[in-house]
VEXTIZA-262332 format. One record per residue (C-alpha): x, y, z. Coordinates in steps of 0.2 Angstrom, whole numbers, plus 5000, padded with zeros to 4 digits. Each point is the difference from the previous one (the first is absolute). Layout:
! residues N
XYZ ...
***
This chain:
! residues 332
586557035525 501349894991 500950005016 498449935009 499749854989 501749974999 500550004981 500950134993 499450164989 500149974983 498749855005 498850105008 500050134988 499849864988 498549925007 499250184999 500550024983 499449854993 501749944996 500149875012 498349925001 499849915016 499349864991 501749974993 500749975020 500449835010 498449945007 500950045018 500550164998 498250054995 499449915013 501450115013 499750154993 498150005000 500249975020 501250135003 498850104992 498649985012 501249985013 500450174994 498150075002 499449974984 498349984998 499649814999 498750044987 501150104987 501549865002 498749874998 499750084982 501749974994 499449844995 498750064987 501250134995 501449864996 498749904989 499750174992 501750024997 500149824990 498450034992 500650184991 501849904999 499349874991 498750104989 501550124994 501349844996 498749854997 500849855005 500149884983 498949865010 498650105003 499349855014 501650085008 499150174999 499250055019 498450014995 500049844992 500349925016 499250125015 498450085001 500350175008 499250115013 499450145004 501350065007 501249964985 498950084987 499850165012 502150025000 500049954981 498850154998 501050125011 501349954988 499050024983 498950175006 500750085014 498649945013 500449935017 499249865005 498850035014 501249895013 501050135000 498850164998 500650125015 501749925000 501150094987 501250105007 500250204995 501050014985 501850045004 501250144993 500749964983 499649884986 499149875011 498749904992 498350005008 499449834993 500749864993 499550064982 500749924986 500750124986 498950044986 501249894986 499749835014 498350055003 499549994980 501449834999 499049935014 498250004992 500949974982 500849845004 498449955014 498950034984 501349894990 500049845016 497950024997 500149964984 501249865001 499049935014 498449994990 500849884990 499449805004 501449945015 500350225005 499249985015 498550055006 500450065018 501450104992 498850074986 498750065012 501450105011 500950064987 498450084992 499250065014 501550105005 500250084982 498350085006 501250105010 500650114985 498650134997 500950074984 498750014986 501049884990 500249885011 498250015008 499249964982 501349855000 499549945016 498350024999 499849924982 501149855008 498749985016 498550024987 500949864990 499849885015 498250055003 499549814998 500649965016 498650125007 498849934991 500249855012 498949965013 500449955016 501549915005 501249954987 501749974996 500350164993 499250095015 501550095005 500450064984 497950064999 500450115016 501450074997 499550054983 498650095007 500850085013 501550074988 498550084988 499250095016 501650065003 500150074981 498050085005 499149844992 499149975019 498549884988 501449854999 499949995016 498250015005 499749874988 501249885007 499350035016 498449944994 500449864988 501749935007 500150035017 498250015009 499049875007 501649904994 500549895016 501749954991 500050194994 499650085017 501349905007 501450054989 499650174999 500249995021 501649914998 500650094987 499650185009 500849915017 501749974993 499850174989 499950115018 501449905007 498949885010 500849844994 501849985005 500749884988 500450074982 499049904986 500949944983 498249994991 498450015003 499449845007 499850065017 498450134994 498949815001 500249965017 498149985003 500650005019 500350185001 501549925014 501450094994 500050205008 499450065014 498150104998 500550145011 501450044990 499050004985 498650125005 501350125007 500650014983 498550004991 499550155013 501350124998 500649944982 498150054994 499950154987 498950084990 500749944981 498649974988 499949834999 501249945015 498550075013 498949864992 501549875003 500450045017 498050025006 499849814993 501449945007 499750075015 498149915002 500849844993 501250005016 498650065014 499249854992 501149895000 500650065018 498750085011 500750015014 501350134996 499250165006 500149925018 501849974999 500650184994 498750135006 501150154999 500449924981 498149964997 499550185005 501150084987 499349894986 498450065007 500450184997 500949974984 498449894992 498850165006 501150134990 500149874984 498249985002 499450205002 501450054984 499149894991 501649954990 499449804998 499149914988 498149955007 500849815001 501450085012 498850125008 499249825005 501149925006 500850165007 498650005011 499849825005 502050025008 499250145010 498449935005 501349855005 501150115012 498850125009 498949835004 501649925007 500950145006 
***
């Protein structure tokens, strides 16, 4: 393989073992090796991830040595994706991120990792010092897009320990949900909420559905932008989150964003409620798009059927569950 990419053995086994993150190399022999790699028959894909897996490298880089100007902090200066929070969880937990689900090879003979875990000692270090960059980020000038980030991904560590830290500091900023409609501590209100369903508190969530986000337009429009660049559908990174209020919704393409809200859909207390919203707000907003992806429109259909006989909604996404599907066999 190192023979292949051209560079010798020590660098490849470096880049496997973390040694050498490939963050760390000139921009033109990234750019060289991830074409020899598809010229190679990679999957494009799995090389198209390494991306996301080099800003979670920074992130955990970061988090483990916090830089002394915490504006220099990645999080401070970067709202990330999807894709980056599903390698940073295949870090922290052991869980592949459903990119890749299918595509991990067979473990080999002999002390081969099967996951880019981070040892127990780094994994505790990690929250430690993520819980410490919380707390200095809550202070007047920390930053809000950092605090926000950095909190949500100590929801990550399910210790009990940390879980009553975490969720006393989410119940802390409980005045944000108390807000309704848009506002400039939106963001914060959804994340929030979404970080306590994640620690089993679904009810945060409802209620910002209810109060902060429905019938909303500014809202509705931000949590559509916000989901877009989330699933990967906007192609320009963000440094804040001033692109959630483009009213236009002009900034991803539709398609991409029902694809992902389609297959990305689970069954999450809380999280159903989210996605059923968001997925009438955007049939709303965009009625045309069963006609352009039948084949896509069809699954959706199937999948709102099976949400809707489990039973697993709330009566508000049961609703509204039923609207998408009254929407897509009628234009179908």
């Amino acid at each position: 393989m190192a023979e292949a990419l051209g560079v010798d053995l020590a660098t490849l086994q470096g880049w496997e073992s973390g040694r050498r993150p490939l963050a760390n190399v000139k921009a033109g022999a990234l750019l060289n090796l991830r074409r020899r790699l598809g010229a190679l028959g990679a999957e494009p894909g799995v090389v198209g991830m390494l991306d996301a897996a080099m800003d979670a490298d920074q992130i955990i880089s970061a988090a483990l040595e916090p830089p002394d100007d915490i504006g220099l902090h990645p999080l401070a200066s970067w709202v990330h994706t999807r894709d980056t929070a599903h390698m940073l969880a295949w870090a922290l937990t052991g869980a592949a991120p459903r990119a890749l689900a299918g595509r991990i090879p067979a473990p080999r003979r002999g002390p081969a990792a099967t996951a880019p875990l981070l040892g127990a000692a780094n994994r505790t270090l990690f929250f430690d010092r993520l819980r410490r960059t919380v707390e200095v980020a809550r202070r007047p000038g920390g930053g809000a897009l950092l605090h926000r980030q950095a909190l949500y991904l100590v929801s990550y560590d399910r210790g009990p320990e940390s879980a009553a830290w975490t969720t006393h500091a989410l119940h802390a900023r409980r005045g944000v949900l108390a807000r309704r409609g848009w506002s400039e501590h939106w963001a914060e209100a959804r994340s929030t909420a979404t970080a306590l369903a994640r620690l089993g508190d679904p009810q945060p969530l409802l209620d910002f559905i209810e109060r902060s986000l429905s019938g909303d337009d500014t809202a509705e429009a931000a949590n559509l932008n916000y989901w877009a660049y989330w699933l990967g559908g906007v192609r320009l990174p963000q440094s804040d989150d001033q692109f959630m209020q483009d009213r236009e919704l002009t900034g991803w393409d539709p398609v991409t964003l029902l694809r992902g809200l389609t297959y990305g859909m689970h069954h999450a207390p809380g999280y159903v409620d989210l996605y059923a919203h968001t997925l009438w707000a955007l049939l709303a907003a965009h009625p045309w798009l069963p006609q352009a992806s039948p084949r896509l429109a069809h699954d959706l259909t199937q999948r709102t059927s099976q949400l809707l006989d489990e039973g697993v909604a709330s009566a508000r996404a049961r609703h509204e569950l039923g609207a998408v599907h009254y929407v897509l066999r009628d234009r179908t």
